[in-house]
Phi, psi and omega in degrees: 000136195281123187310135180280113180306165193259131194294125162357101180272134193303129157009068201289162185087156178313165206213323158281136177347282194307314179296359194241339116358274162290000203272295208304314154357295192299293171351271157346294153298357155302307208255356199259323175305307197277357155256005165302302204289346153309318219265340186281334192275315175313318165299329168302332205271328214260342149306325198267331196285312179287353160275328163309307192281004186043045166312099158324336192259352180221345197244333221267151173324320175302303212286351178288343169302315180313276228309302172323307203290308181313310205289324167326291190289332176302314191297307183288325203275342195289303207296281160352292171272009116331307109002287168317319191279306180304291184343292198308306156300341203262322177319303207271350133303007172226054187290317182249076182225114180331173182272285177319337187274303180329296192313326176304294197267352179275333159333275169312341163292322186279307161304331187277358194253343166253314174328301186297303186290293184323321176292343183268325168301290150004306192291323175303321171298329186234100179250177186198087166090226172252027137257151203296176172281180191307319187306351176297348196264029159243334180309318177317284195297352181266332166282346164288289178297327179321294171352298191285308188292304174309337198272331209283321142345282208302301212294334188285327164265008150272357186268155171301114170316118160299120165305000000 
């Protein structure tokens, strides 16, 4: 007597566009959080480390503009890709948030997640006197797009679930 095969178990994950759309979404913003908050927490440690080590190049008095912009871009970079993690979650409570709005805001999430930190570490590299370097001009537009992606988030989650 032959063993009776066992029925196929279905798939995990969504199985409709928009749910296999938003699954990969999610991910993706998932996977972006959790390697921010690696690359970012590793900076805070590499901070901690010149501080420890009395670095002349993070600690001496000229140098404090650096020291505000590095510990800005770890805080912030870190704080983001939190942002990210929450985004990710928030996607499979929103199957009917247009394509084109979704897409809008993680696309701004995802630039505000390099612009900001990246414009402050940047800003940190080059100083000129006790002001920051050139790299401070992507922090503004990366706070503009946060701005959008959290405003374009919240409104999609004001709206009535369609039934």
């Amino acid at each position: 007597m032959k063993p009776t095969p066992l029925p196929p178990t279905p798939s995990p994950g969504p199985t409709d566009r928009v749910g296999m759309e938003l699954h990969q979404l999610a991910r993706r913003h998932l996977g972006y959080g959790w390697w921010s908050l690696l690359l970012f927490l590793t900076l805070g440690v590499g901070l901690e480390a010149l501080h420890g080590f009395k670095a002349g190049l993070y600690l001496d008095v000229s140098n404090e503009m650096r020291r505000l912009l590095w510990t800005l871009a770890h805080a912030h970079g870190t704080l983001i890709g939190l942002i990210h993690i929450a985004f990710a979650a928030t996607l499979p409570h929103l199957p009917g948030w247009p394509t084109t709005a979704r897409v809008r805001a993680s696309r701004a999430l995802l630039a505000s997640g390099i612009l900001i930190p990246g414009g402050f570490f940047l800003g940190g590299v080059a100083l000129h006197g006790n002001d920051p370097g050139l790299g401070i001009v992507l922090v503004p537009l990366g706070a503009v797009l946060l701005f959008l992606a959290v405003l374009g988030t919240a409104r999609a989650l004001s709206r009535p679930v369609a039934r």
